[in-house]
Backbone bond lengths (Angstrom), bond angles and torsions (degrees), N, CA, C in turn:
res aa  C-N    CA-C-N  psi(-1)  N-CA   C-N-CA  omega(-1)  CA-C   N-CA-C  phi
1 X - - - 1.441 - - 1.515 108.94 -
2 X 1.534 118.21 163.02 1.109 130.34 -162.83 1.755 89.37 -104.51
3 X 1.642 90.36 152.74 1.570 94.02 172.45 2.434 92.93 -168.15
4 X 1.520 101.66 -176.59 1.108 103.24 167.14 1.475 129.63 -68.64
5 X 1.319 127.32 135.54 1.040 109.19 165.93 1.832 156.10 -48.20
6 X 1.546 89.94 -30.43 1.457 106.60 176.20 0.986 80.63 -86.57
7 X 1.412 169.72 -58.16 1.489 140.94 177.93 1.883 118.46 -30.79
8 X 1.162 119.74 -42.73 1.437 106.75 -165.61 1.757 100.98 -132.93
9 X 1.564 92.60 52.45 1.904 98.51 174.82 1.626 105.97 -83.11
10 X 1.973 117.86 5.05 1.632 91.50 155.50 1.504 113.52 -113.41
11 X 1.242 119.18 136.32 1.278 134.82 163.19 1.826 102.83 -21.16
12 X 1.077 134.02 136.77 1.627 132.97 147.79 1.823 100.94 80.14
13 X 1.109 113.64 -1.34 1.249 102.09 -169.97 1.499 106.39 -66.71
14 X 1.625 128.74 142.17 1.132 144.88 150.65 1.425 119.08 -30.80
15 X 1.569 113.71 140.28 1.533 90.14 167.45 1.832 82.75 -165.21
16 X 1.559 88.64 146.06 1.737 116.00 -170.03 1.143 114.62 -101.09
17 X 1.765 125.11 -171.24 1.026 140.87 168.01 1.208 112.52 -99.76
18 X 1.331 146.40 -170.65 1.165 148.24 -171.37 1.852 88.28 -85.50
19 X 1.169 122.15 -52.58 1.515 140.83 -174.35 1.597 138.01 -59.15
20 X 2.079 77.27 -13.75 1.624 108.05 151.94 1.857 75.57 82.24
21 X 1.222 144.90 64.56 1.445 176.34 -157.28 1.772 94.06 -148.54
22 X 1.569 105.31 105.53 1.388 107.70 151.78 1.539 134.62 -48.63
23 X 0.837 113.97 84.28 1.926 108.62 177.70 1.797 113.76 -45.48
24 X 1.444 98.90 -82.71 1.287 127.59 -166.99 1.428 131.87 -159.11
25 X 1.304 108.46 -126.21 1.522 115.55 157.16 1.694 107.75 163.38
26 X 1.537 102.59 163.36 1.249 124.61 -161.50 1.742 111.91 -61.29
27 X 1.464 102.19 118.76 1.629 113.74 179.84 1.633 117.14 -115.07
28 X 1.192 104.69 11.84 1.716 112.45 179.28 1.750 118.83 162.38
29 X 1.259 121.81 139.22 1.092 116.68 175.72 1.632 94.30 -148.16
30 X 1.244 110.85 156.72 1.301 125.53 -174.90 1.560 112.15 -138.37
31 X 1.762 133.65 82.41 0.859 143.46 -169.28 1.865 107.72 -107.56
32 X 1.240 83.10 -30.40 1.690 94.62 159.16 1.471 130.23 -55.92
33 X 1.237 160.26 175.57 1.481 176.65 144.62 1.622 92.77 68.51
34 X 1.321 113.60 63.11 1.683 129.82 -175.76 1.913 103.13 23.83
35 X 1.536 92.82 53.02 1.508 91.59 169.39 1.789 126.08 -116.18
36 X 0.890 159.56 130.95 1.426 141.72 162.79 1.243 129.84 -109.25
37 X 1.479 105.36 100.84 1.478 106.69 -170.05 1.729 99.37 -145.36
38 X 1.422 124.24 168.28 1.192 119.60 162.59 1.403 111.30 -172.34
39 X 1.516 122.30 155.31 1.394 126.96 -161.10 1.523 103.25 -102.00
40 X 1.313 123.45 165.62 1.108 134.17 167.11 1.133 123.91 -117.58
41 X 1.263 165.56 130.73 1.467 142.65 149.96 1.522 125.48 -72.84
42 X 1.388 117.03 94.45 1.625 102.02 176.02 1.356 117.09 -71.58
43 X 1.439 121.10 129.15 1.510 112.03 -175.79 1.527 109.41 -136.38
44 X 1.152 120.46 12.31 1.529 131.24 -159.47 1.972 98.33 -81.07
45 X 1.054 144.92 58.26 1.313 140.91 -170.21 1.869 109.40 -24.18
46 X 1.470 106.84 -21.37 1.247 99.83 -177.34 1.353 138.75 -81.96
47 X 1.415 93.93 -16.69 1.447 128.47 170.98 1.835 123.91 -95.63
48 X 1.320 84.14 121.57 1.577 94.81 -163.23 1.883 96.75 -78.52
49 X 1.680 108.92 135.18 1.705 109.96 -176.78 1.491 95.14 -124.91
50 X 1.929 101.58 127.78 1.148 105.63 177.12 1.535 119.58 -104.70
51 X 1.212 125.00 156.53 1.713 111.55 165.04 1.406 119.93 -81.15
52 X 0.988 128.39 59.89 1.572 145.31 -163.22 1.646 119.09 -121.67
53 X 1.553 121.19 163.76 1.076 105.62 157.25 1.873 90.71 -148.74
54 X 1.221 108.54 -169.38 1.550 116.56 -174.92 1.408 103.69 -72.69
55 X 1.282 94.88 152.55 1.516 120.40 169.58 1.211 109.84 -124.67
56 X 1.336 86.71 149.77 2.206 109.34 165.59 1.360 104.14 -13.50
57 X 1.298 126.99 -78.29 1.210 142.23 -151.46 1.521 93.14 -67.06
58 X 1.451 129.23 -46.22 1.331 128.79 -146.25 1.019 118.02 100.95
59 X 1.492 125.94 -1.05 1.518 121.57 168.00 1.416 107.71 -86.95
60 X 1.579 131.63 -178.93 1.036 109.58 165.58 1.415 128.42 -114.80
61 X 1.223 122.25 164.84 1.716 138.47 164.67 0.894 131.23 -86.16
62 X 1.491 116.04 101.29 1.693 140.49 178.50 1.711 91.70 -49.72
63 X 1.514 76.80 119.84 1.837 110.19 166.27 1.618 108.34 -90.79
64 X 1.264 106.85 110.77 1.561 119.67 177.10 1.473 116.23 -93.00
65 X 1.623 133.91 -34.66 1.379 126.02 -154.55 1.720 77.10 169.68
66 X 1.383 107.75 159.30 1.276 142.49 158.32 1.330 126.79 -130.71
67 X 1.348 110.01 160.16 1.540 112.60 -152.65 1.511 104.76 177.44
68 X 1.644 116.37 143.62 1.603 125.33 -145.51 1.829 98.71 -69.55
69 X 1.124 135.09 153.47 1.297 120.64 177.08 1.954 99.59 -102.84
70 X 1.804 81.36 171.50 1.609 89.92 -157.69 1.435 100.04 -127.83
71 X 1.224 121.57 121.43 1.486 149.96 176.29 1.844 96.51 -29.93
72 X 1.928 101.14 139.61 1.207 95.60 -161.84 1.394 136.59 99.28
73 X 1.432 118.00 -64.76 1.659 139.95 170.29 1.874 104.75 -40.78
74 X 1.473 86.50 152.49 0.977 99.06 164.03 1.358 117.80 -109.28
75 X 1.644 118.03 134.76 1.473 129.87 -167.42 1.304 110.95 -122.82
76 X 1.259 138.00 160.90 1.498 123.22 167.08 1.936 101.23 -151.75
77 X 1.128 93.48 142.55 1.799 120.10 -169.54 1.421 95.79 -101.48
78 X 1.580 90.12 146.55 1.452 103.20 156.16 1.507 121.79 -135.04
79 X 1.328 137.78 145.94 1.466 128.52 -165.11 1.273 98.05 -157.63
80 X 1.560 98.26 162.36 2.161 103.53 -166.03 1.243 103.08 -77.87
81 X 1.677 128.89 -10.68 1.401 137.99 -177.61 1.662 104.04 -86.81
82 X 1.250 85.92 -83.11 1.676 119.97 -167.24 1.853 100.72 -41.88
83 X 1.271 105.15 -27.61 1.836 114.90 -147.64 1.584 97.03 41.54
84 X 1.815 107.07 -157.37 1.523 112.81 -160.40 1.503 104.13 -96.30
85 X 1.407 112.67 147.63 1.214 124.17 170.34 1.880 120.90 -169.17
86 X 1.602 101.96 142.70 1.406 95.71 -150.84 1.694 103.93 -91.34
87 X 1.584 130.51 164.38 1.402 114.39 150.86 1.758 90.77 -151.78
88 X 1.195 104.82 -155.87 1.623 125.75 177.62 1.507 107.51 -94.19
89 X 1.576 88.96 127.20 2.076 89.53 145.79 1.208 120.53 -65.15
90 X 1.507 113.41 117.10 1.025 112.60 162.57 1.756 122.80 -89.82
91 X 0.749 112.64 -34.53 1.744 119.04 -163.09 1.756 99.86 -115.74
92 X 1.169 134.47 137.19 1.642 118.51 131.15 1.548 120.01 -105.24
93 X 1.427 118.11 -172.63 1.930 109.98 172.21 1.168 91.06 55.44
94 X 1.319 153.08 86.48 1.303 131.18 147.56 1.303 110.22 -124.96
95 X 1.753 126.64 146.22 1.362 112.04 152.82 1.327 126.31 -126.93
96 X 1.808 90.09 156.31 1.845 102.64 -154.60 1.304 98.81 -116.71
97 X 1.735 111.71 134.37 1.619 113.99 162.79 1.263 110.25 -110.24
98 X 1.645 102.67 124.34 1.435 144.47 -146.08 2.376 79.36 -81.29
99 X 1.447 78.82 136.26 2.076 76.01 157.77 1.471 106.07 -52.34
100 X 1.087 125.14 -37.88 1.674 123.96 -157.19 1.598 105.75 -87.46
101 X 1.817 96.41 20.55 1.933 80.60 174.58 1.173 123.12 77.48
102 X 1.441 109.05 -12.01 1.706 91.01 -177.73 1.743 107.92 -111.33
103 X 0.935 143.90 -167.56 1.286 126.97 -151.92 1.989 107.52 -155.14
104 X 1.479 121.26 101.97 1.198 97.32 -169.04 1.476 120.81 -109.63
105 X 1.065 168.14 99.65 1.168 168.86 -59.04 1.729 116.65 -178.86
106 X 1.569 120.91 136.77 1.699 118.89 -162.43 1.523 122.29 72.99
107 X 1.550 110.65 20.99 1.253 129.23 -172.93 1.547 107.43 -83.68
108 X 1.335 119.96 139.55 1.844 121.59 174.25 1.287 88.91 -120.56
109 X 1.566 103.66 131.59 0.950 160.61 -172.32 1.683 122.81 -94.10
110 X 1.753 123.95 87.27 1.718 117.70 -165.77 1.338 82.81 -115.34
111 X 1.424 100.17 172.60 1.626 119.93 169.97 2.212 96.81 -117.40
112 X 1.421 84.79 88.76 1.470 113.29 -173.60 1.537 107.91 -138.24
113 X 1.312 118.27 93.34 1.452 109.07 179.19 1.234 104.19 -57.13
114 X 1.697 104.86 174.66 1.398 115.92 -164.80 1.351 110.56 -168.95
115 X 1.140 126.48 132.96 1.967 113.17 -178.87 1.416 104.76 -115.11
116 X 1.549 110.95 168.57 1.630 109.33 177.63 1.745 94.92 -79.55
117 X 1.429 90.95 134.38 1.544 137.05 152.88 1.156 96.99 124.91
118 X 1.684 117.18 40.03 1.505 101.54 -172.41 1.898 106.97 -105.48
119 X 1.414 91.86 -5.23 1.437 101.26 -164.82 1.219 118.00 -64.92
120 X 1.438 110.86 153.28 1.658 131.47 -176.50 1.696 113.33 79.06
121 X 1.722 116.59 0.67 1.021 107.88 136.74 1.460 142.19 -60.64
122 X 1.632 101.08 166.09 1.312 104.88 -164.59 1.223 107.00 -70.51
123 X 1.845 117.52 176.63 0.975 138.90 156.59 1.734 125.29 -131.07
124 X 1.546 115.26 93.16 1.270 119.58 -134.77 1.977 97.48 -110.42
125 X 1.564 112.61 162.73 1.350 98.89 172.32 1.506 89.61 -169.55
126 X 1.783 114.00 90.28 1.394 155.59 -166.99 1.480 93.77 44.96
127 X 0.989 163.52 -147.68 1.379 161.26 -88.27 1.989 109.39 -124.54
128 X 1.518 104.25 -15.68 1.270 121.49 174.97 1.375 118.91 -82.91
129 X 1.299 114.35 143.48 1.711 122.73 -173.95 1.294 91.08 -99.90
130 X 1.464 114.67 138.27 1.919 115.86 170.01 1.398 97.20 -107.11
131 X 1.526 108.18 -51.24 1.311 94.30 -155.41 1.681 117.87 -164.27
132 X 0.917 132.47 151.24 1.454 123.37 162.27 1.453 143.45 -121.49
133 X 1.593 95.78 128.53 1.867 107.43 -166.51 1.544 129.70 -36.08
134 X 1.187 96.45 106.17 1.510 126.57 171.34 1.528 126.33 -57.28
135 X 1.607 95.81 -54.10 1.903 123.45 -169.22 1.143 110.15 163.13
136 X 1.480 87.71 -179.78 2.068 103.34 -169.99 1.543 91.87 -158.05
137 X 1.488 84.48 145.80 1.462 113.94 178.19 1.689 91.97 -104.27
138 X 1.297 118.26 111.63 1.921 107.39 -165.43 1.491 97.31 -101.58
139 X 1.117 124.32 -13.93 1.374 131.38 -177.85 1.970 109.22 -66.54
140 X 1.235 112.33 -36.01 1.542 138.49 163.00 1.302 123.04 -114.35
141 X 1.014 108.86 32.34 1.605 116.78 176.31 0.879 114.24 5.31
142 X 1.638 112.69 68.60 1.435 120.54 158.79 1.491 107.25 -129.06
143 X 1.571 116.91 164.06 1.384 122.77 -171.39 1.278 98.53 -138.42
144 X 1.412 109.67 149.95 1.616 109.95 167.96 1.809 111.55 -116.36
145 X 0.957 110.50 -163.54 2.032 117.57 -138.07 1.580 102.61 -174.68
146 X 1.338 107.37 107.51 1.526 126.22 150.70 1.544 95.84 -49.98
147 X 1.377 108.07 131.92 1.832 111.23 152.71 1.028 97.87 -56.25
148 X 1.549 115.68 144.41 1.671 108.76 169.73 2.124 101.23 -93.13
149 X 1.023 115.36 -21.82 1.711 120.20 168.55 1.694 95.55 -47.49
150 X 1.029 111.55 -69.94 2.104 115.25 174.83 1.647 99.44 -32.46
151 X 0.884 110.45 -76.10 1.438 107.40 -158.26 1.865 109.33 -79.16
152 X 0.904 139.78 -24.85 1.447 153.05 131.52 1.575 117.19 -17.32
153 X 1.559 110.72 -56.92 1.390 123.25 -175.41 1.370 94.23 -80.13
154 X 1.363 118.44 -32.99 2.202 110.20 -157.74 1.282 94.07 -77.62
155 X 1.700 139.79 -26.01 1.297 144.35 161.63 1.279 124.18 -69.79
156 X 1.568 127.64 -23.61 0.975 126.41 166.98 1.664 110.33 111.25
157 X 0.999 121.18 5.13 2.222 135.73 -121.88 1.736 80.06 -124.06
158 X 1.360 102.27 165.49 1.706 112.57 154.89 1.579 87.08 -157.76
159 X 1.522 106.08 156.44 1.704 122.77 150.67 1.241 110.95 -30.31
160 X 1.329 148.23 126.15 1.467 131.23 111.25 0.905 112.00 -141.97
């Protein structure tokens, strides 16, 4: 599974369910070439993995295909903080310097609040994946978004 990069900058690291459910662990991250993205390996046979992300309700939304989002649109996020909530793309191509100095670049840009620990959630728009959470500017309730096509292609992977 896809997630942020500054989320999974160690090699092998473990990673759970909320329920304390072994997932997997960390098989790539790419924080380098102003990108943020990183892979997971789910390998736990016991644990059922869906192509989904949250819905309105809290149930979830079958992920069919992904595809670049388009200025204007309406998108809606979901995060273990924030839960789901929708706004507009505002920006695509953009680049953002992170407080931490580092600088990430090809970022889309919604006016979707967002809180920390929300990152490497999705960024969804009805059955399509856009993108996944990078950061937020919370002061302007805006958030920015890895293309998920960028990080999809640097793995080699597509939706289906």
């Amino acid at each position: 599974m896809l997630t942020a990069g500054h989320c999974t900058n160690t090699s092998g690291s473990d990673w759970s369910k909320s329920d304390a459910a072994y997932i997997g662990y960390t098989t790539g991250h790419n924080v380098a070439d102003r990108n943020d993205f990183g892979l997971i390996r789910a390998c736990n046979p016991n644990v059922t993995y869906y192509g989904n992300g949250e819905a309105a309700n809290g149930d979830s939304q079958d992920i069919s295909y992904s595809r670049d989002s388009k200025v204007n649109e309406t998108a809606c996020a979901a995060g273990y903080r924030s839960k789901y909530a929708c706004g507009t793309i505002l920006y695509r191509n953009q680049t953002i310097n992170c407080s931490d100095g580092t600088t990430v670049s090809g970022m889309v840009v919604a006016r979707i609040c967002r809180n920390s620990g929300d990152s490497g959630g999705p960024l969804l728009a009805g059955d399509a994946a856009l993108g996944l959470l990078s950061g937020d500017n919370s002061a302007s309730c805006q958030s920015f978004y890895q293309r998920v096509n960028a990080a999809l292609a640097w793995y080699g992977m597509e939706v289906s």
